[in-house]
Biopython code that builds the backbone (N, CA, C, O; Angstrom):
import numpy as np
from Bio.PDB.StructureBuilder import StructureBuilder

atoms = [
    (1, "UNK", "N", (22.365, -105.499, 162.900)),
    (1, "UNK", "CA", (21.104, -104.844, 163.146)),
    (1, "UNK", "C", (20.849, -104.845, 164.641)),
    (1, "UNK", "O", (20.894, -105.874, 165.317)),
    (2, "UNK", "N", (20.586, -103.666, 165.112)),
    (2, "UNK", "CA", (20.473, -103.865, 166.671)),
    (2, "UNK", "C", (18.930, -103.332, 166.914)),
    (2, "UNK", "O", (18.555, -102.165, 167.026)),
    (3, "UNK", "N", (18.181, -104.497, 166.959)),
    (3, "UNK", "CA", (16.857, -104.144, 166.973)),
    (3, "UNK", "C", (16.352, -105.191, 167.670)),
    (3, "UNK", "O", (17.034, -106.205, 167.529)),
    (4, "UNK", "N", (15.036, -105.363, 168.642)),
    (4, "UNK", "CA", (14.437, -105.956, 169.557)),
    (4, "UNK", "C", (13.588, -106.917, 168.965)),
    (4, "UNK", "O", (12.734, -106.469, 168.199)),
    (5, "UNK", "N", (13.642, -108.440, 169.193)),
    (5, "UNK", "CA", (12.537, -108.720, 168.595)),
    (5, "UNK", "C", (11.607, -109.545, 169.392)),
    (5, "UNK", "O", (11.942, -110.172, 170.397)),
    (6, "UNK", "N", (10.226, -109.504, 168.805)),
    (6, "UNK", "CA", (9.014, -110.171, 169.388)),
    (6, "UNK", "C", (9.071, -111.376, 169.940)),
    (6, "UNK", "O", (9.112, -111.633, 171.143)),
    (7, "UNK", "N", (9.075, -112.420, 168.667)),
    (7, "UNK", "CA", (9.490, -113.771, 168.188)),
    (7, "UNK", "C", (10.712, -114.202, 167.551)),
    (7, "UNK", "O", (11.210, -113.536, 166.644)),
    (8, "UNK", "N", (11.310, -115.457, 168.042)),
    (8, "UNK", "CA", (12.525, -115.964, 166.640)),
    (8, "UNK", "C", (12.703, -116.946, 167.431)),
    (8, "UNK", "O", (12.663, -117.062, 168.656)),
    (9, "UNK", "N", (12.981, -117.901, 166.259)),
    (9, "UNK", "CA", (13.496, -119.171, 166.340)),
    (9, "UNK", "C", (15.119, -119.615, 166.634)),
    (9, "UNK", "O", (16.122, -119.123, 166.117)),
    (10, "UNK", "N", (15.044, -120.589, 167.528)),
    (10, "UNK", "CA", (16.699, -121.193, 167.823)),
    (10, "UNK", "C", (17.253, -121.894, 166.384)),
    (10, "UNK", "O", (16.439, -122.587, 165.774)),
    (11, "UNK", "N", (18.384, -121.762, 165.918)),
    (11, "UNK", "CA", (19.223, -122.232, 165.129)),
    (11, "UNK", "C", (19.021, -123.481, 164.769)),
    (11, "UNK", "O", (19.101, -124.118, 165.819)),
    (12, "UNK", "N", (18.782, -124.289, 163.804)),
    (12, "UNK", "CA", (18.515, -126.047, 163.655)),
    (12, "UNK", "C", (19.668, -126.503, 162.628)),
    (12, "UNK", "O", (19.387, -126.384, 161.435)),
    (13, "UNK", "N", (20.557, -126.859, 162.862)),
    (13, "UNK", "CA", (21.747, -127.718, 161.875)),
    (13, "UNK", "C", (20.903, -129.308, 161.342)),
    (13, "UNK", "O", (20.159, -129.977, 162.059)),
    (14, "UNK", "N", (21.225, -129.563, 160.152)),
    (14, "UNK", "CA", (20.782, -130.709, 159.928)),
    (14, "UNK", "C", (22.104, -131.544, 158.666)),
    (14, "UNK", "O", (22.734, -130.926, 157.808)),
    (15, "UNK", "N", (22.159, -132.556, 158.859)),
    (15, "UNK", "CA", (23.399, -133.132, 157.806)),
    (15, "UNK", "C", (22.684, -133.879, 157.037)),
    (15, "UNK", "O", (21.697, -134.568, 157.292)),
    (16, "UNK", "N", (23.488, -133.619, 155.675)),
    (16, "UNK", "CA", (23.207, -134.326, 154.149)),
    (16, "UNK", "C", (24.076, -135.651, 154.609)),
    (16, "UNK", "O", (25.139, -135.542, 155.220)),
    (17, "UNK", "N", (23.560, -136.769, 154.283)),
    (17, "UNK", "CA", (23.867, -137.709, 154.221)),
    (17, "UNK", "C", (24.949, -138.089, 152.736)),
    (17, "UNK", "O", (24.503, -137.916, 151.602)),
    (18, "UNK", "N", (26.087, -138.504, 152.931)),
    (18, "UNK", "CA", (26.945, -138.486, 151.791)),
    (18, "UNK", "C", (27.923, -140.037, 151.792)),
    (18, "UNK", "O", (29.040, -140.162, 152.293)),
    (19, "UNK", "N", (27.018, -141.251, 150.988)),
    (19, "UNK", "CA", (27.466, -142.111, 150.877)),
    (19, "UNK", "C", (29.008, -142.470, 150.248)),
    (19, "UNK", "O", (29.115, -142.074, 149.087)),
    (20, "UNK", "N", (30.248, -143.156, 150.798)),
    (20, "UNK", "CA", (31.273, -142.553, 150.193)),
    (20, "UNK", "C", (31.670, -144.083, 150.128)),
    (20, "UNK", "O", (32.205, -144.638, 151.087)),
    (21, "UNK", "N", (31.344, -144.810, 148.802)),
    (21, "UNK", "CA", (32.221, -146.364, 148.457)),
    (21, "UNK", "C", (33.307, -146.412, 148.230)),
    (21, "UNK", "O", (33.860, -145.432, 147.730)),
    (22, "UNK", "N", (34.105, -147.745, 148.559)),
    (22, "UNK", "CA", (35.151, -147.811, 148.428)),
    (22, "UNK", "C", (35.697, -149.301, 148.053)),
    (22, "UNK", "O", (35.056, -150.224, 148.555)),
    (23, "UNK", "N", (36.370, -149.507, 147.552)),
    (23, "UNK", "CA", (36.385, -150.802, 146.962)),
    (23, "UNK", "C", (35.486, -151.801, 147.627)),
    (23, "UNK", "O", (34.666, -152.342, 146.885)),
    (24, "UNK", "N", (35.491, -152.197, 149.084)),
    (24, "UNK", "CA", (35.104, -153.792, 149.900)),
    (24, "UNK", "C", (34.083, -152.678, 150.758)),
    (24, "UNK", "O", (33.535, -153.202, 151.728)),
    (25, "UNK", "N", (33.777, -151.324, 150.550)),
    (25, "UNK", "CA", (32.789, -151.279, 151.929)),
    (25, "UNK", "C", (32.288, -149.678, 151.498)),
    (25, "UNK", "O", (32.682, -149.143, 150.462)),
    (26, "UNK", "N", (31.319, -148.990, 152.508)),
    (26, "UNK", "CA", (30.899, -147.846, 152.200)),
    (26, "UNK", "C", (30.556, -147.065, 153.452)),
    (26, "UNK", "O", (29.783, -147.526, 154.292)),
    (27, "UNK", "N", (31.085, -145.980, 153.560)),
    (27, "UNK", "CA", (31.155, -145.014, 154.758)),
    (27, "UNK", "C", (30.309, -143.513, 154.403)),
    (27, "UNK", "O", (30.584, -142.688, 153.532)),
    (28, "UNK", "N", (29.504, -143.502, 155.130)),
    (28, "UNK", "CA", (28.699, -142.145, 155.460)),
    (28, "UNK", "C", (29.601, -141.309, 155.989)),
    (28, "UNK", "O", (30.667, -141.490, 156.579)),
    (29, "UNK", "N", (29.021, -140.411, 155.691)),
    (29, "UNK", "CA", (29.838, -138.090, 156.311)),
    (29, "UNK", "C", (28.445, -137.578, 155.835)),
    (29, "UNK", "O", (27.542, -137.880, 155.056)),
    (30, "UNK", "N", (28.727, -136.802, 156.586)),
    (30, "UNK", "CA", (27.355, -135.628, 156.842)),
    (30, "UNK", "C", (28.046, -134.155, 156.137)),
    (30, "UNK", "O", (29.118, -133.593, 156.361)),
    (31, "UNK", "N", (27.186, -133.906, 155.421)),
    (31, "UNK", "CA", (27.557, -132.157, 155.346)),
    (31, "UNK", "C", (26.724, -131.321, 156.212)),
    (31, "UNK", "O", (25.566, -131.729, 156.295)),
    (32, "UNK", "N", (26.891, -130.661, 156.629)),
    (32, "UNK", "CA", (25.976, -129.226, 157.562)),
    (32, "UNK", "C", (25.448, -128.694, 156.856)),
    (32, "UNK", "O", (25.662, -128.734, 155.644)),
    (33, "UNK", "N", (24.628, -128.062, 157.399)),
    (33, "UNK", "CA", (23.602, -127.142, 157.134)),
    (33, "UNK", "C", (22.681, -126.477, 157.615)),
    (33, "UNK", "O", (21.559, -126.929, 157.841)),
    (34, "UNK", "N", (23.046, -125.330, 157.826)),
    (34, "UNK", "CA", (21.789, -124.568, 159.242)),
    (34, "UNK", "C", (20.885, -124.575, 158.030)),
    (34, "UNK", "O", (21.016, -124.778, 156.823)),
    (35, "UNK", "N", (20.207, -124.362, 158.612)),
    (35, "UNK", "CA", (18.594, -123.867, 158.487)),
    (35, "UNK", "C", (18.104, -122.275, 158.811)),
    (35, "UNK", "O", (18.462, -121.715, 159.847)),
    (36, "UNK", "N", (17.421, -121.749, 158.012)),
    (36, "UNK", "CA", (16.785, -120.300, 158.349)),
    (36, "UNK", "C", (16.089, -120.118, 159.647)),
    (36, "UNK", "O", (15.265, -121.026, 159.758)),
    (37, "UNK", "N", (16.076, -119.509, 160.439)),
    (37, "UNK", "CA", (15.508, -118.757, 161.463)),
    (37, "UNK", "C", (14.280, -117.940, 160.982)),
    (37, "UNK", "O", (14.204, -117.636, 159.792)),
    (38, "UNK", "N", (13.190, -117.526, 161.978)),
    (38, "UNK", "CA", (12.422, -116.909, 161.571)),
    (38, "UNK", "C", (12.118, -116.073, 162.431)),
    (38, "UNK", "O", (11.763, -116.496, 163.531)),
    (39, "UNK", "N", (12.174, -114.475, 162.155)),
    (39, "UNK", "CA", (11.834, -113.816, 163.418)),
    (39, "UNK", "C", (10.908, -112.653, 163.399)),
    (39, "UNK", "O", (10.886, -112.183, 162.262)),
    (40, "UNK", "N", (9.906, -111.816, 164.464)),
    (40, "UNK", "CA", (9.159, -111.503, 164.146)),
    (40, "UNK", "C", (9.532, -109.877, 164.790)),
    (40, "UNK", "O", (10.401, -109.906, 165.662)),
    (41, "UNK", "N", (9.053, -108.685, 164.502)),
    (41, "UNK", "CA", (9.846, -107.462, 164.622)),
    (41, "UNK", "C", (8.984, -106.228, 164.441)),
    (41, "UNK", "O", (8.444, -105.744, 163.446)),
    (42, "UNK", "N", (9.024, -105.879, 165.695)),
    (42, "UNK", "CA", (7.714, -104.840, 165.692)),
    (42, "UNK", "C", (8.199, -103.526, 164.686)),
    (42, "UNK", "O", (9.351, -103.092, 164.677)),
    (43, "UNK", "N", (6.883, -102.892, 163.700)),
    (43, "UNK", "CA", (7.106, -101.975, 162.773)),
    (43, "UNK", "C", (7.959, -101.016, 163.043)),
    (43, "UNK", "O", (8.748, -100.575, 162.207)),
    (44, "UNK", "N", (7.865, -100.574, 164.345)),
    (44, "UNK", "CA", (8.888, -99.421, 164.571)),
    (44, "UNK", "C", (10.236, -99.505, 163.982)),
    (44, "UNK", "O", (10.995, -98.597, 163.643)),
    (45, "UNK", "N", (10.373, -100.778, 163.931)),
    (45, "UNK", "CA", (12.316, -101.596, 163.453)),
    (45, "UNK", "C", (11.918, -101.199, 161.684)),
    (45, "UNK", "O", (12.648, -101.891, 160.974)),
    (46, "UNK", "N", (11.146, -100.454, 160.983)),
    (46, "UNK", "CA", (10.915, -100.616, 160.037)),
    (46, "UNK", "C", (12.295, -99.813, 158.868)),
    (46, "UNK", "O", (12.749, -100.159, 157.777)),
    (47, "UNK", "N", (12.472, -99.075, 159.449)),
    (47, "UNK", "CA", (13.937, -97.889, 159.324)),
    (47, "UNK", "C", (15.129, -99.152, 158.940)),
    (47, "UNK", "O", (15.781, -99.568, 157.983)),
    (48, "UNK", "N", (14.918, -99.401, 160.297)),
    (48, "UNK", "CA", (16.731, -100.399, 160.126)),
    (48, "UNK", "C", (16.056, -101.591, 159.424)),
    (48, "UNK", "O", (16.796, -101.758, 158.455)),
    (49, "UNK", "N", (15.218, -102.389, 159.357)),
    (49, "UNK", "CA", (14.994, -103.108, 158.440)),
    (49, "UNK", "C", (15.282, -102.907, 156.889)),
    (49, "UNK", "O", (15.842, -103.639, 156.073)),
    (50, "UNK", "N", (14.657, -101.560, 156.769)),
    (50, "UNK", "CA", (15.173, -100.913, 155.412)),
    (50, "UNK", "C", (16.411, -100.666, 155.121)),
    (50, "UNK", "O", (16.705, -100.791, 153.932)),
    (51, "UNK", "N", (17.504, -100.246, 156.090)),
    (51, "UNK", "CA", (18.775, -100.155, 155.818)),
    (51, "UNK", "C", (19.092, -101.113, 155.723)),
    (51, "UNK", "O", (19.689, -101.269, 154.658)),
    (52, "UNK", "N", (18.999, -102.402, 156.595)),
    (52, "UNK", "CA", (19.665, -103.929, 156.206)),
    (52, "UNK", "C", (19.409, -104.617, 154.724)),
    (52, "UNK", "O", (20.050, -105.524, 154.193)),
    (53, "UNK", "N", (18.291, -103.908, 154.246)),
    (53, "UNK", "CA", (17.931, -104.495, 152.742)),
    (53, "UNK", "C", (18.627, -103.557, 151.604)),
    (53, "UNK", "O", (19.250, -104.129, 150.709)),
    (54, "UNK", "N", (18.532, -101.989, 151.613)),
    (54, "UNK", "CA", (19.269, -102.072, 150.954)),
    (54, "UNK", "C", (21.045, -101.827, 150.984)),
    (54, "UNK", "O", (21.810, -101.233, 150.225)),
    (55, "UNK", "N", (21.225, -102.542, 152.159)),
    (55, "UNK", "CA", (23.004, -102.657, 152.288)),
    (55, "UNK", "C", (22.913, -103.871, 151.404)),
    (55, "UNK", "O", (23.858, -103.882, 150.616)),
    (56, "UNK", "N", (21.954, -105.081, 151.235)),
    (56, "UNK", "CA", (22.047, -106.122, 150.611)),
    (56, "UNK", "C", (21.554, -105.933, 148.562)),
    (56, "UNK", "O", (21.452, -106.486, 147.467)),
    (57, "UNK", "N", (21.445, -104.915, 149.218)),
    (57, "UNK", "CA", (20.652, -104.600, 147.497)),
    (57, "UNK", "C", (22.052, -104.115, 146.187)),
    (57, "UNK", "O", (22.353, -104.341, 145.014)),
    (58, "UNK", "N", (22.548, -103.317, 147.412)),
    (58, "UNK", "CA", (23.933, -102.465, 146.471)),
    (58, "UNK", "C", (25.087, -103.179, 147.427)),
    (58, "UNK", "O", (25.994, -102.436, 147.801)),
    (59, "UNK", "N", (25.103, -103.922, 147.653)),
    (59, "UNK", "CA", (26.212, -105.050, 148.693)),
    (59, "UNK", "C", (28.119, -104.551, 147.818)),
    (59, "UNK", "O", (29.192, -104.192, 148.303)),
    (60, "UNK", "N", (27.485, -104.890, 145.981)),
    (60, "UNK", "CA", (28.577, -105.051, 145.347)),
    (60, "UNK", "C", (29.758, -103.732, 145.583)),
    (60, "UNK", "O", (30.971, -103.756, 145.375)),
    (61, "UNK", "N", (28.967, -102.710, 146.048)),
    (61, "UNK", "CA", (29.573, -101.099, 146.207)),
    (61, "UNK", "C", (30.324, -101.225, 147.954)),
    (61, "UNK", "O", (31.208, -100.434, 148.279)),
    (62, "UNK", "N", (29.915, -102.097, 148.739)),
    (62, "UNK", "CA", (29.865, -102.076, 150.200)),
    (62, "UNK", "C", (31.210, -102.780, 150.458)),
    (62, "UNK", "O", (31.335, -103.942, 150.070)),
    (63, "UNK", "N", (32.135, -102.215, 151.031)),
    (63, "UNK", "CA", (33.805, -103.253, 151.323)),
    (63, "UNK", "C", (34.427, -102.626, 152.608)),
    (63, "UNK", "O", (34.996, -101.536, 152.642)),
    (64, "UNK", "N", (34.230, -103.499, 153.693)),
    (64, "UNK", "CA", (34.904, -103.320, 155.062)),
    (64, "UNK", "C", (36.459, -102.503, 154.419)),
    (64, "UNK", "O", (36.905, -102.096, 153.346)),
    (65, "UNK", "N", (36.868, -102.604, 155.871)),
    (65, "UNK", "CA", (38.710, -102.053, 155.199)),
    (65, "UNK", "C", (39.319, -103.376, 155.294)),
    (65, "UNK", "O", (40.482, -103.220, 155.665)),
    (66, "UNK", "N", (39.046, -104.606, 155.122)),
    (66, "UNK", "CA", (39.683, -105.879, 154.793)),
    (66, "UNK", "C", (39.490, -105.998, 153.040)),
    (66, "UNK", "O", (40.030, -106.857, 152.343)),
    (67, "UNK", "N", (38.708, -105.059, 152.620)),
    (67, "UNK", "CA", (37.977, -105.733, 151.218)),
    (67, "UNK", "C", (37.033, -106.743, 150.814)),
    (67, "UNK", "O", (36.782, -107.325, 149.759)),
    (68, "UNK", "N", (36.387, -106.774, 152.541)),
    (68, "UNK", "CA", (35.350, -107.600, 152.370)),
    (68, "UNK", "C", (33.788, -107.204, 151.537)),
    (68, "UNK", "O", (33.818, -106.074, 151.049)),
    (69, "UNK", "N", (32.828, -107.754, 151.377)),
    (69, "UNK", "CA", (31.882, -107.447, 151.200)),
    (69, "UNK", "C", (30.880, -106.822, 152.900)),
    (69, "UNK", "O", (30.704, -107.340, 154.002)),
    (70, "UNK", "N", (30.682, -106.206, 152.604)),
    (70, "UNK", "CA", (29.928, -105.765, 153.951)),
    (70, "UNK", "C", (28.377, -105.149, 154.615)),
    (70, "UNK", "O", (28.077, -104.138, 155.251)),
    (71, "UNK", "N", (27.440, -106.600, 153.977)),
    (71, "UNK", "CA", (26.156, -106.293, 154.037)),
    (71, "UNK", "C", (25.835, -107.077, 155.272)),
    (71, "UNK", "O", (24.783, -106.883, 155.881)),
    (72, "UNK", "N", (27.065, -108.297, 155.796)),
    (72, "UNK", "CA", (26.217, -109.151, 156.571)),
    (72, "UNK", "C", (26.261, -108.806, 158.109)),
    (72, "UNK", "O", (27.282, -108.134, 158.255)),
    (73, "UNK", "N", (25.861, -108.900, 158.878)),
    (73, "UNK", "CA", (25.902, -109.151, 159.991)),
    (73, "UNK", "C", (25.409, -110.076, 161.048)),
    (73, "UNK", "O", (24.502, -110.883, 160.844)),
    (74, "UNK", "N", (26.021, -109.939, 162.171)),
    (74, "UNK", "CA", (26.096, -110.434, 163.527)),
    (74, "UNK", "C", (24.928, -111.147, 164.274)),
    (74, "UNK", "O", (24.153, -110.246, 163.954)),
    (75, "UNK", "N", (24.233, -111.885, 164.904)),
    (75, "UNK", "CA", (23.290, -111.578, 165.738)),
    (75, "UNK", "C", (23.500, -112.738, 166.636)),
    (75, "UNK", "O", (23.878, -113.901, 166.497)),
    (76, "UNK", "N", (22.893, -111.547, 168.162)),
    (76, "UNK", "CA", (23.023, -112.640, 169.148)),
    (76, "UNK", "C", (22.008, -113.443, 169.710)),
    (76, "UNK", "O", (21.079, -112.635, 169.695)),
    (77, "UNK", "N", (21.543, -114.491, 170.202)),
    (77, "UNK", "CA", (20.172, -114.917, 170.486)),
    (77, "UNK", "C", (20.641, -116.242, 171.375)),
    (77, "UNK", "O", (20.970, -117.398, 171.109)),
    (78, "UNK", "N", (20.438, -115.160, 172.999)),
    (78, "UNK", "CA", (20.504, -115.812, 174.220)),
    (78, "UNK", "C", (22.013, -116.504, 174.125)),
    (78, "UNK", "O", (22.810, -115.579, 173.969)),
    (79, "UNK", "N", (22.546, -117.486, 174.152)),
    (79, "UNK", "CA", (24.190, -117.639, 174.497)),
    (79, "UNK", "C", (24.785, -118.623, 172.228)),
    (79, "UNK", "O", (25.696, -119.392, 171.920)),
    (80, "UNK", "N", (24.038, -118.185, 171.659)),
    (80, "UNK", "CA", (24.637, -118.657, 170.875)),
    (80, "UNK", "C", (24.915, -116.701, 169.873)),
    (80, "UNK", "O", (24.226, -115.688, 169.989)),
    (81, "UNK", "N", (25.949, -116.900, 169.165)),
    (81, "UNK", "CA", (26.172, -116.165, 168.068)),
    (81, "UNK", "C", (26.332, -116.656, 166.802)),
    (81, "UNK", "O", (27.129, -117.485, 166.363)),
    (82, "UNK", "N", (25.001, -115.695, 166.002)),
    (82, "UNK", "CA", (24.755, -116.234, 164.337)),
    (82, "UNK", "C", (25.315, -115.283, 163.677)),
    (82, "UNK", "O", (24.976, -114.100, 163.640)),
    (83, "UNK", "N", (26.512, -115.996, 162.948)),
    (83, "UNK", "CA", (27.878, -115.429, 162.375)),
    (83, "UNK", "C", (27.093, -114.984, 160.463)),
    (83, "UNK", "O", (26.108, -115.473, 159.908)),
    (84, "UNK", "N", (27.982, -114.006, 160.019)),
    (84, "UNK", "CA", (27.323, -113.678, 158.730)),
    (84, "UNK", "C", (25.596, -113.898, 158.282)),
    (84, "UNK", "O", (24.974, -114.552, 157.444)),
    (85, "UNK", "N", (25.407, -113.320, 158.941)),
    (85, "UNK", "CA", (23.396, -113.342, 158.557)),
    (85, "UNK", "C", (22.809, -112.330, 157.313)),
    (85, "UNK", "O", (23.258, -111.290, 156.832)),
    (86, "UNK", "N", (21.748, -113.030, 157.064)),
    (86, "UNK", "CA", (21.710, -111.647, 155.912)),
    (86, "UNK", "C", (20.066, -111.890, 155.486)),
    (86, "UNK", "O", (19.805, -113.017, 155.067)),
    (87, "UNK", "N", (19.063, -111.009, 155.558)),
    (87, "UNK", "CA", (17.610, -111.400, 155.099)),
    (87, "UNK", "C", (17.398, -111.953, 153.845)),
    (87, "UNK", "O", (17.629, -111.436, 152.752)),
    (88, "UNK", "N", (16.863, -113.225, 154.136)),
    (88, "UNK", "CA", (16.634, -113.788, 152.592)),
    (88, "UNK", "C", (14.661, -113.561, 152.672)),
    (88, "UNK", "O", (13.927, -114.035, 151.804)),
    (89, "UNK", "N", (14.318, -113.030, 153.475)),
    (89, "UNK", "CA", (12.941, -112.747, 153.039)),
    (89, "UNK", "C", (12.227, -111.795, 154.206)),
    (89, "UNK", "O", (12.245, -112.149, 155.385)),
    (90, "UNK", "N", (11.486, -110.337, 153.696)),
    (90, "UNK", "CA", (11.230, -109.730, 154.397)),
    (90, "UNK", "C", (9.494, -109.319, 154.000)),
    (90, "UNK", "O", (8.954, -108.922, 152.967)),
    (91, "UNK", "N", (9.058, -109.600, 155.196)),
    (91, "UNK", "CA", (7.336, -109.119, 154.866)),
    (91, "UNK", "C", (6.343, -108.557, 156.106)),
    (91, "UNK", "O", (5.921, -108.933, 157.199)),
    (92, "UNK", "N", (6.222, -106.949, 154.837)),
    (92, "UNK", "CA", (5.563, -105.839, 156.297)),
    (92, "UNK", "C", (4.068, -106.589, 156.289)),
    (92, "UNK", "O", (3.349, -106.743, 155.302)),
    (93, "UNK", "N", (3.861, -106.914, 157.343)),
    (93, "UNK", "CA", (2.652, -107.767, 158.052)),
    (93, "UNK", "C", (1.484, -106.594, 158.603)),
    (93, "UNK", "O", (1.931, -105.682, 159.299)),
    (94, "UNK", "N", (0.335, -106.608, 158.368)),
    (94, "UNK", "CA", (-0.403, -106.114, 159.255)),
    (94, "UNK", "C", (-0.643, -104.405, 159.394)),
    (94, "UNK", "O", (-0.375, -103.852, 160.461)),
    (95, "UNK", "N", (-0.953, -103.948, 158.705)),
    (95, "UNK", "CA", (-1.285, -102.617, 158.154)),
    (95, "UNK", "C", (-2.321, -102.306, 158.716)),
    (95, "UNK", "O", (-3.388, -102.900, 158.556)),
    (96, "UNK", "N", (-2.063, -100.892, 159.783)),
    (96, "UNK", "CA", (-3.399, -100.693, 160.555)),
    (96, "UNK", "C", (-3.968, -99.818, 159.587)),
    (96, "UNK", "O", (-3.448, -98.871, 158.997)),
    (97, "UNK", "N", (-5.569, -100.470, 159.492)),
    (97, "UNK", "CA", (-6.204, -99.577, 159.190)),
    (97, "UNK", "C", (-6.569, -97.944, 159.809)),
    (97, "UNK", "O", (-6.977, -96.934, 159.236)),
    (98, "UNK", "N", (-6.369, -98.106, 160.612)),
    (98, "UNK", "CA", (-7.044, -97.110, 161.756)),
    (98, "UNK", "C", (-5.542, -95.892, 161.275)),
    (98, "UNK", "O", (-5.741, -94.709, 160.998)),
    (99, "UNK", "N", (-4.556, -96.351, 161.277)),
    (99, "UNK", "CA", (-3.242, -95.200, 160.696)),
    (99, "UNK", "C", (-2.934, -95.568, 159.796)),
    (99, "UNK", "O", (-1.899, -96.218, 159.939)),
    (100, "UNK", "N", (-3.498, -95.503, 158.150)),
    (100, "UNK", "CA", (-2.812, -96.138, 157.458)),
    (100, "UNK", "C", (-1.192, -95.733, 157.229)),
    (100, "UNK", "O", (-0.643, -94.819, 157.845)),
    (101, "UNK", "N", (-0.662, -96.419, 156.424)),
    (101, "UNK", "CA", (0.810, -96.311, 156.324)),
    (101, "UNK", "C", (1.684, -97.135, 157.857)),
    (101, "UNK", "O", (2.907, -97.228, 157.962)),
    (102, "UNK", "N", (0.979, -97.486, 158.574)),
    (102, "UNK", "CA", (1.595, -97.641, 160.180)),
    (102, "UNK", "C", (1.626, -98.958, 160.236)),
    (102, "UNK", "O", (0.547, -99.472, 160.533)),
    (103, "UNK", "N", (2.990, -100.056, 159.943)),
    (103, "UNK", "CA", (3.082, -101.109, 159.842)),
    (103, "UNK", "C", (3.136, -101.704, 161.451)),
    (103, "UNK", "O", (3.875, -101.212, 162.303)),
    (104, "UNK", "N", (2.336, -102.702, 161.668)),
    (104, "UNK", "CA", (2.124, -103.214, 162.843)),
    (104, "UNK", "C", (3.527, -103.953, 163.698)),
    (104, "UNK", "O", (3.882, -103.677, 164.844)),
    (105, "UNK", "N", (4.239, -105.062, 162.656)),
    (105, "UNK", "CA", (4.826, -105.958, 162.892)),
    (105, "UNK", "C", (5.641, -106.632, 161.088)),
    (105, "UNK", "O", (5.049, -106.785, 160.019)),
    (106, "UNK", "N", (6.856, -106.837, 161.355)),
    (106, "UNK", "CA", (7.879, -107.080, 160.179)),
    (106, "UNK", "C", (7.946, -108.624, 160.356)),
    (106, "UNK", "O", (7.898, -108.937, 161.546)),
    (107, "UNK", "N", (8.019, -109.420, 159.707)),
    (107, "UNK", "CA", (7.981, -110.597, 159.517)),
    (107, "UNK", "C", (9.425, -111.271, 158.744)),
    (107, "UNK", "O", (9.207, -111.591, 157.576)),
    (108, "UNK", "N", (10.746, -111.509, 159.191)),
    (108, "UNK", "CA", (11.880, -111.970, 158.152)),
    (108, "UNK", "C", (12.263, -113.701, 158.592)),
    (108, "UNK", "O", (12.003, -114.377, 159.588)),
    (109, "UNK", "N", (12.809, -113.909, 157.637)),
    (109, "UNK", "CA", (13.287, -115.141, 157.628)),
    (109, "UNK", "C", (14.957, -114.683, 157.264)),
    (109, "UNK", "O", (15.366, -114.051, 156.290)),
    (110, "UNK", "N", (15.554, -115.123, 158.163)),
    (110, "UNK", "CA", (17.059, -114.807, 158.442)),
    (110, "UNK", "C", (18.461, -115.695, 157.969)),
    (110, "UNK", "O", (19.259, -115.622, 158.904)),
    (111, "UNK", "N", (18.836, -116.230, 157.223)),
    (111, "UNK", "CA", (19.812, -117.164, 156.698)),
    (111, "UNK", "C", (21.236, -116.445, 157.744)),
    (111, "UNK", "O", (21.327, -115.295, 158.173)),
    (112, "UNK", "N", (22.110, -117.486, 157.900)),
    (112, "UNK", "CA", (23.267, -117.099, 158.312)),
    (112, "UNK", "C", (24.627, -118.488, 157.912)),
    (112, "UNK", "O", (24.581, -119.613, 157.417)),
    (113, "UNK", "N", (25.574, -117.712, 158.390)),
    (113, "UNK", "CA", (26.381, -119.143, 157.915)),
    (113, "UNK", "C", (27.083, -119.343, 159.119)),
    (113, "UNK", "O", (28.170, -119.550, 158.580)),
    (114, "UNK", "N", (27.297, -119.434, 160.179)),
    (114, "UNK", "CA", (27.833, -120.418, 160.960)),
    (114, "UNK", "C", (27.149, -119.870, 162.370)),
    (114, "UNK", "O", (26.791, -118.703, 162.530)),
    (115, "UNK", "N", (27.014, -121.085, 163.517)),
    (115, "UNK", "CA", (27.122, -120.383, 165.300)),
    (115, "UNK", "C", (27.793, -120.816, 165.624)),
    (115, "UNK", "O", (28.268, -121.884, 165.238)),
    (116, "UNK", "N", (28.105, -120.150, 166.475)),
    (116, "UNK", "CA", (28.726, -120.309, 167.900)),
    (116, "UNK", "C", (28.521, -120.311, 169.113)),
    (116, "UNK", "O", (27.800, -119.448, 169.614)),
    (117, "UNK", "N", (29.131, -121.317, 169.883)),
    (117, "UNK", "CA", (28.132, -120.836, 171.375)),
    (117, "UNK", "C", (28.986, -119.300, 172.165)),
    (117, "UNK", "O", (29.987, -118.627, 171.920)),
    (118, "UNK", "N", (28.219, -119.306, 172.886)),
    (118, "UNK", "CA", (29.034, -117.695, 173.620)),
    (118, "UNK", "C", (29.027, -118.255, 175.159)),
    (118, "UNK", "O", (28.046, -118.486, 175.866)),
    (119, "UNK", "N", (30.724, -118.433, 175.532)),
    (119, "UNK", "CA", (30.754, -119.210, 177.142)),
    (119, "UNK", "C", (31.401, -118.297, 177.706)),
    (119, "UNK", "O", (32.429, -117.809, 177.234)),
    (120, "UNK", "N", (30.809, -117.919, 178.912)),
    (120, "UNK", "CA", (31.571, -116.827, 179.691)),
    (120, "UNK", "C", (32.160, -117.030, 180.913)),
    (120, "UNK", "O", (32.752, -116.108, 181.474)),
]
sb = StructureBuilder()
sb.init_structure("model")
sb.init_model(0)
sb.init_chain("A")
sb.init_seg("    ")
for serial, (resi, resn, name, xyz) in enumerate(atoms, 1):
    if name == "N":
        sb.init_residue(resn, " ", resi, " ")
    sb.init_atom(name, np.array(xyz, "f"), 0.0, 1.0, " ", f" {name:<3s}", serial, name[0])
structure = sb.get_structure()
């Protein structure tokens, strides 16, 4: 999605704690886990917002030329890259009265599965 946004949040990893016994003793490992992002997106983005939802809606019909599935995408935010992203929640915010139909500002919460930093 190549669209401008207002507000959004930096990436937060957090690890599951995973107690692992063993005969005489017991050792912790962490699993990962990002966390959702939240970002905020003036109405005009309302178009490509709509295309990103329903690429996710009919996803099962959608296959790169690898045979991938191909709803997710990319995004960059300042020197990190958020690998496979995909809206897990989208809400048109703020409906001017004064034009109705004229959404002010898009409101999503963004899931992704891995970053990276970007070093140049």
């Amino acid at each position: 999605m190549d669209i401008e946004f207002l507000e959004i949040t930096r990436p937060i990893i957090t690890f599951e704690e995973i107690i692992v016994e063993t005969f005489n003793s017991k050792s912790t490992y962490g699993r990962n886990e990002w966390q959702p992002i939240t970002a905020k997106v003036d109405g005009k983005y309302s178009k490509e917002v709509g295309m990103q939802m329903a690429k996710q809606v009919k996803a099962f019909e959608d296959y790169d030329e690898n045979g991938r599935l191909d709803y997710k995408f990319d995004l960059k935010i300042d020197d990190l890259l958020l690998e496979g992203c995909f809206l897990q929640n989208v809400e048109y915010v703020a409906m001017d009265i004064i034009n109705p139909g004229e959404i002010k500002h898009i409101e999503l919460i963004i899931r992704y599965d891995n970053v990276t930093e970007i070093t140049t």
